[in-house]
N, C-alpha and C positions, 0 to 999 in steps of 0.2 A: 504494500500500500504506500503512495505518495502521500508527500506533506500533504499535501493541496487535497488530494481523498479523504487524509485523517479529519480534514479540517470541516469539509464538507458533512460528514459523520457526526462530527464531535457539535456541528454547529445545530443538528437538526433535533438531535436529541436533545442539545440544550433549549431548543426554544420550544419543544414540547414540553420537557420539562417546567420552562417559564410557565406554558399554556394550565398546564395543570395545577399549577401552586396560586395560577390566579381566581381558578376554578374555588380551589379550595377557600382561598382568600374571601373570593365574593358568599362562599357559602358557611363559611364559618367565623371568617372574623381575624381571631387570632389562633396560631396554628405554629406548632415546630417548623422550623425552618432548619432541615438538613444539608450541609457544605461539604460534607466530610466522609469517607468510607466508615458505614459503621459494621464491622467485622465479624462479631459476635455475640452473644444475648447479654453479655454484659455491657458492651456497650450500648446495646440498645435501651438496656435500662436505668443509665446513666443519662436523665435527663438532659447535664451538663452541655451532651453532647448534641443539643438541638434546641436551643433557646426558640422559647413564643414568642414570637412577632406579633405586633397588631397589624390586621389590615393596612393602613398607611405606612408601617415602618418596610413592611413586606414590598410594597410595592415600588420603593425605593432601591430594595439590592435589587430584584429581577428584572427593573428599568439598565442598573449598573450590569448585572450578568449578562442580559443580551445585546445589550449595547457595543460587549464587548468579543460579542461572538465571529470572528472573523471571515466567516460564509455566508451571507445574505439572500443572494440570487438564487433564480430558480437552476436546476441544474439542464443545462445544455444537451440537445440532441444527440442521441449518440456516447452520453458517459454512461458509465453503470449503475448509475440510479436511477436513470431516464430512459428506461427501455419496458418489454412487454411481459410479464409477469399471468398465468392461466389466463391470459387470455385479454389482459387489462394494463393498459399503458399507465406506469406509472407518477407522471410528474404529478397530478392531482392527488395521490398519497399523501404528500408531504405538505406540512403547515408550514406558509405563507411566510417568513421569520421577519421582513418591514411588516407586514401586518401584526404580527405578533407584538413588534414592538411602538407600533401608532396605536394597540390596542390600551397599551400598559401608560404611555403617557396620558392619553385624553383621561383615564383611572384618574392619572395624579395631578390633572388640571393643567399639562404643560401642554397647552393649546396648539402654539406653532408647530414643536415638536411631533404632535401626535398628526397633523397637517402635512407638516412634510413629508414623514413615511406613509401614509393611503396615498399620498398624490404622486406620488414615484411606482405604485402600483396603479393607478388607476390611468398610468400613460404605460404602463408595459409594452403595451403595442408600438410605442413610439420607437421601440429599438428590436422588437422582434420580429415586426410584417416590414413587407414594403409598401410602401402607398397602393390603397385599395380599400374592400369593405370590411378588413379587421383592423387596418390602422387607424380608419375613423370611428369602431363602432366597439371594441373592443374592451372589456371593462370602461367605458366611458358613457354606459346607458345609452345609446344612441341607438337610432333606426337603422334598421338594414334588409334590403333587399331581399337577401337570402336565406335571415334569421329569425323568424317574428316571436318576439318576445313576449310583444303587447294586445292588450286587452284588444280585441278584435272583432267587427259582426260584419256576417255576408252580404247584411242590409242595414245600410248606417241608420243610426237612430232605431233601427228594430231590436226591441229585447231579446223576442224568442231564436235570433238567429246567431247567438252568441257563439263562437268559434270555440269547441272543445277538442279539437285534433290540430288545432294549429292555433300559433298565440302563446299566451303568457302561463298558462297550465302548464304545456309541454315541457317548459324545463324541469318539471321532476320527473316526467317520463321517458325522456332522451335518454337512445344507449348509452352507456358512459365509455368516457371517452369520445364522443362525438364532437364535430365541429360545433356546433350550437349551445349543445350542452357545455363545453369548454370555454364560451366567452360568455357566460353568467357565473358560472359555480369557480372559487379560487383551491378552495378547498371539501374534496372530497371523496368519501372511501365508498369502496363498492360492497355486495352482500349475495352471494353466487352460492343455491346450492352443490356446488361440485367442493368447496370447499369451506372450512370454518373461520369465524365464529358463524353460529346461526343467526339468523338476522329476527333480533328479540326486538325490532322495531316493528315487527306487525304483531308480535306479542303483545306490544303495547297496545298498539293503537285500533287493530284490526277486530271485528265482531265476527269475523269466518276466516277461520284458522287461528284463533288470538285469545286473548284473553280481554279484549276491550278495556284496558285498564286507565287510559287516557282519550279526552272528548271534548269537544268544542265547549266553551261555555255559554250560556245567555249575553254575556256581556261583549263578543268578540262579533256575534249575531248584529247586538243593536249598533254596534260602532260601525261596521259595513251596513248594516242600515241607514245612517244617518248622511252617507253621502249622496253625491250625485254625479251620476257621468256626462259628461262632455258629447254633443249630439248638436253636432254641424250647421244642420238647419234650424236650427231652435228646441226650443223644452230641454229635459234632461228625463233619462233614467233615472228613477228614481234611489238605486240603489248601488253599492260599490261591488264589481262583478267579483272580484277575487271570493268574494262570501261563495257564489258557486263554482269557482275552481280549484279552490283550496278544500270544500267538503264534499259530501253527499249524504244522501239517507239513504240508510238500508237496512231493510228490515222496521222502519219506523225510527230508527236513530240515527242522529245527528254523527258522523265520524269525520274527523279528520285525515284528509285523503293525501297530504304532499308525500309521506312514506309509504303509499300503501300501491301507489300508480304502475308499479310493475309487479304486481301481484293482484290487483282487486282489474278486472276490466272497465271503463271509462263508462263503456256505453252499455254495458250489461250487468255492471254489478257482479260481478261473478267471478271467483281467482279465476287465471286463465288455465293453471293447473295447482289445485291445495296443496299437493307435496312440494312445489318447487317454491321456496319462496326467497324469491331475488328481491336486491331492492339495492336502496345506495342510502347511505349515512350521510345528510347534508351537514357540513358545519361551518361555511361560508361564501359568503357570495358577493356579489359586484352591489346589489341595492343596499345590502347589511354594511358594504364600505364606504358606501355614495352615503348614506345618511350620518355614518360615524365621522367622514369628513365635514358635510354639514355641520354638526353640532358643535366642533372645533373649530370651523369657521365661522360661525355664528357666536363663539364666544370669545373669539382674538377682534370682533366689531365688524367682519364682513358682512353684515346681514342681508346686501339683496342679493349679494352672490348664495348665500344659501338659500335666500328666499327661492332662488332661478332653479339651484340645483335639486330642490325639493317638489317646483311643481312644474312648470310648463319647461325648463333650460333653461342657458345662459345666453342664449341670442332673446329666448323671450322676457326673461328679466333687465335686457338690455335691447330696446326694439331701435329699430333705423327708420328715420321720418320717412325715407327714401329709397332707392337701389343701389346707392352710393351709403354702404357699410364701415368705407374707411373709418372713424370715429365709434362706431357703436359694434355691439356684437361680441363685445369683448374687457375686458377686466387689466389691457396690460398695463394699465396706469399703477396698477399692486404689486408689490414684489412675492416672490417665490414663496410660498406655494398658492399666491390666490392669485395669479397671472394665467387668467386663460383666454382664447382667441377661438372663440365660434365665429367668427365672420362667415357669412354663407351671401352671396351677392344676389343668388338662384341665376335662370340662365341666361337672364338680357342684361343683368346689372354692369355698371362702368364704375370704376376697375372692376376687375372679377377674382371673387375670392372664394377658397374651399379650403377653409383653415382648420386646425386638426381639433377639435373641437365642435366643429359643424352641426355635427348630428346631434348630438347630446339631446334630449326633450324630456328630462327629470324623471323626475320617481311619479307623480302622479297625473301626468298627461300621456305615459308610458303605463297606466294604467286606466286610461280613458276616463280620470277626473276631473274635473273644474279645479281651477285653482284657487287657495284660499286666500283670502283679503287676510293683512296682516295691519292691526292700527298699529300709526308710528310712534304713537306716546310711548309703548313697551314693547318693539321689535323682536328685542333677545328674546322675553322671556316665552312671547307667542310664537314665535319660531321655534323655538325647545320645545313648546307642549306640543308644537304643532308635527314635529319630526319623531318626535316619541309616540305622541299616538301614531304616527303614520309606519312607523315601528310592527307595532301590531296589526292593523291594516296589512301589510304586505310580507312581514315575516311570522306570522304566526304557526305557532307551533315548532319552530324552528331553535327554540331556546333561547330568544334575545329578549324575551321580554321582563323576565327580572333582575338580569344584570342591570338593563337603561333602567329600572325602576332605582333601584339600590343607587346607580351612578349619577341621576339629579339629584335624588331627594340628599344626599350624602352633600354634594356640590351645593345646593341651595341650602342645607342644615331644617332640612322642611320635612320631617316625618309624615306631615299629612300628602307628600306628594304621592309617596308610597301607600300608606294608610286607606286613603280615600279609595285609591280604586283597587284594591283589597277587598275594601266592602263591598264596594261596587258589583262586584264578580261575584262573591257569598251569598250576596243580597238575591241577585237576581236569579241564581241557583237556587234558591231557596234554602240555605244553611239559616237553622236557629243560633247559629253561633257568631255571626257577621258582625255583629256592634261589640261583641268581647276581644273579637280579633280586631279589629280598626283601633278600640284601645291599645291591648298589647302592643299592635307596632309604632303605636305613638313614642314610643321608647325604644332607641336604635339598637339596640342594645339584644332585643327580640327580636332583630332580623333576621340574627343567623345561630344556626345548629351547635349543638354543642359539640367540643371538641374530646372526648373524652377516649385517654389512652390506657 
């Protein structure tokens, strides 16, 4: 093995390791923090030898540990960690390690920091295509030709003719490893009956072959409820379409379908065979980065560049009176990392521009919503609510939902940010216990599990 191999090795483990102590962190709090080989039961039970961190002190060495990890990049075509494995190319195995570490800054409030590492990933394309439809579209949210991502109908303005075999569902049903599937998901593991682990995510979630043990709530229901889509000619749908491409009913229950899409059939409800059950383990993706950059740029003062990035783009939060774009369409009056350049001229305009940015059309015009009005008395803080619920909205079930909960209410020192819609969820579950828990977490202190060794 070469330096450069060991290093490569040593760098991925390390910042899985980062991943998981942050895991732990968020879920417990305070937590041993091991540095050191522990060899034997005695050292193991030599406290000494693993002092408790609190959540913020934690978050401090694993900012220093990966910081310092000397392999960053994705690994290159052709090494030996970038090849085909039963049947499954592996660069999408491995954790993201700049994301890893823009995850752990925005944690500790250092805004820019956690800015610069998502936006050095969310231009990946800018050093790995050549000019085409993945150098504009490519983790950067953007439309493409070839890809469709977004909320989709055969007959614009028609509800019932909603696109469920093409569109914004599809990315959890894409073979993996696919071109399409590959420019939304950053990180992600497959689940092959030929080989193990078994895939205990239809365990979870599944009501045939499973154990149903995980399910949509009432309050994830009323919040896609509450919106409206976007419909050309006028009016609006009244409802936010991901509610039916993220579920279904079956059998009479509500289930949550992103895990279950290559096992449960779309259009029949039906495994396509109960013994096999494939699927893939999602744990990051290009909207779950677009909005964690948001929320860091929205808190170093860029706010209509997140406003853009969150609903219609950055050419739309930056419109041109005219066809002449020179001046508009673009951000580069900001330095590094809020310098971005959507100039699009379209195709009469003078000069003519197709800047790497072009495409971009946010998180929620990319799912066929209205954009939301933001008043400018309090931009931050409605842009925060606005990106956290939108959080759930588009990543649900995915696991982000109570990290952003924990990571405002912590940053704001607001236990009711978390609190509240705790209840909220209880409540309209129907738990008798919902006003004792809203209590409880009134107190941070109850947030997280105990650590007992």
């Amino acid at each position: 093995m070469t330096e450069a191999e060991y290093n490569q090795r040593y760098s991925d483990i390390g910042a899985l390791r980062s991943f998981l102590y942050l895991q732990l962190g968020i879920h417990f709090g305070e937590i041993p923090y091991v540095t050191s080989s522990l060899r034997n039961v005695d050292e193991v039970k030599n406290t000494a030898n693993y002092p408790r961190l609190k959540f913020d002190v934690l978050l401090d060495s694993l900012i220093s540990f990966t910081a310092a990890l000397p392999y960053k990049d994705l690994y290159p075509s052709g090494s030996n960690l970038n090849l085909t494995v039963d049947g499954y190319q592996t660069q999408k195995f491995y954790i993201n390690k700049k994301i890893m570490l823009a995850d752990l800054y925005l944690w500790k409030g250092d805004y820019l920091q956690a800015a610069t590492w998502y936006r050095q990933v969310m231009e990946y394309a800018s050093t790995a295509f050549g000019f085409g439809e993945d150098f504009f579209s490519y983790y950067r949210l953007g439309w493409a030709g070839g890809h469709n991502h977004y909320v989709s109908y055969s007959r614009a303005g028609d509800a019932s003719t909603l696109l469920y075999n093409d569109g914004w569902r599809i990315m959890f049903e894409q073979p993996y490893g696919s071109a399409s599937l590959n420019r939304e998901w950053i990180w992600v593991l497959p689940f092959d009956s030929k080989f193990k682990p078994d895939n205990s995510l239809i365990k979870l979630f599944s009501p045939i072959g499973g154990n149903y043990l995980v399910k949509p709530s009432n309050e994830i229901f009323d919040l896609w409820s509450g919106e409206n889509q976007l419909v050309a000619q006028g009016g609006s749908i009244p409802y936010d379409a991901r509610k039916l491409l993220s579920t279904a009913t079956i059998n009479g229950q509500p289930v949550a379908m992103k895990y279950l899409y290559n096992y449960i059939n779309y259009a029949t409800m039906a495994p396509f065979d109960p013994l096999t059950k494939n699927g893939k383990w999602f744990l990051y993706r290009q909207s779950h980065m677009h909005m964690r950059f948001i929320e860091a740029a929205n808190r170093s003062g860029k706010h209509r560049l997140s406003w853009g990035l969150w609903n219609n783009g950055i050419a739309g939060a930056y419109p041109a009176p005219t066809s002449d774009v020179t001046l508009y369409h673009n951000t580069l009056s900001e330095s590094y990392p809020f310098n971005f350049d959507a100039r699009n001229s379209g195709n009469s305009g003078v000069p003519y521009y197709r800047a790497d940015w072009y495409r971009n059309i946010g998180i929620r015009t990319r799912a066929n919503l209205l954009p939301v009005a933001i008043p400018a008395s309090d931009s931050l803080i409605a842009i925060e609510d606005g990106v956290i619920k939108e959080g759930a909205l588009e990543n649900a079930f995915e696991g982000t939902r109570w990290p952003d909960l924990v990571r405002v209410a912590l940053r704001r020192n607001d236990p009711a940010f978390l609190a509240d819609k705790i209840y909220n969820k209880l409540l309209k579950d129907g738990s008798g216990n919902a006003s004792a828990v809203r209590t409880k977490l009134m107190d941070p202190a109850n947030w997280y599990l105990p650590f007992n060794w």
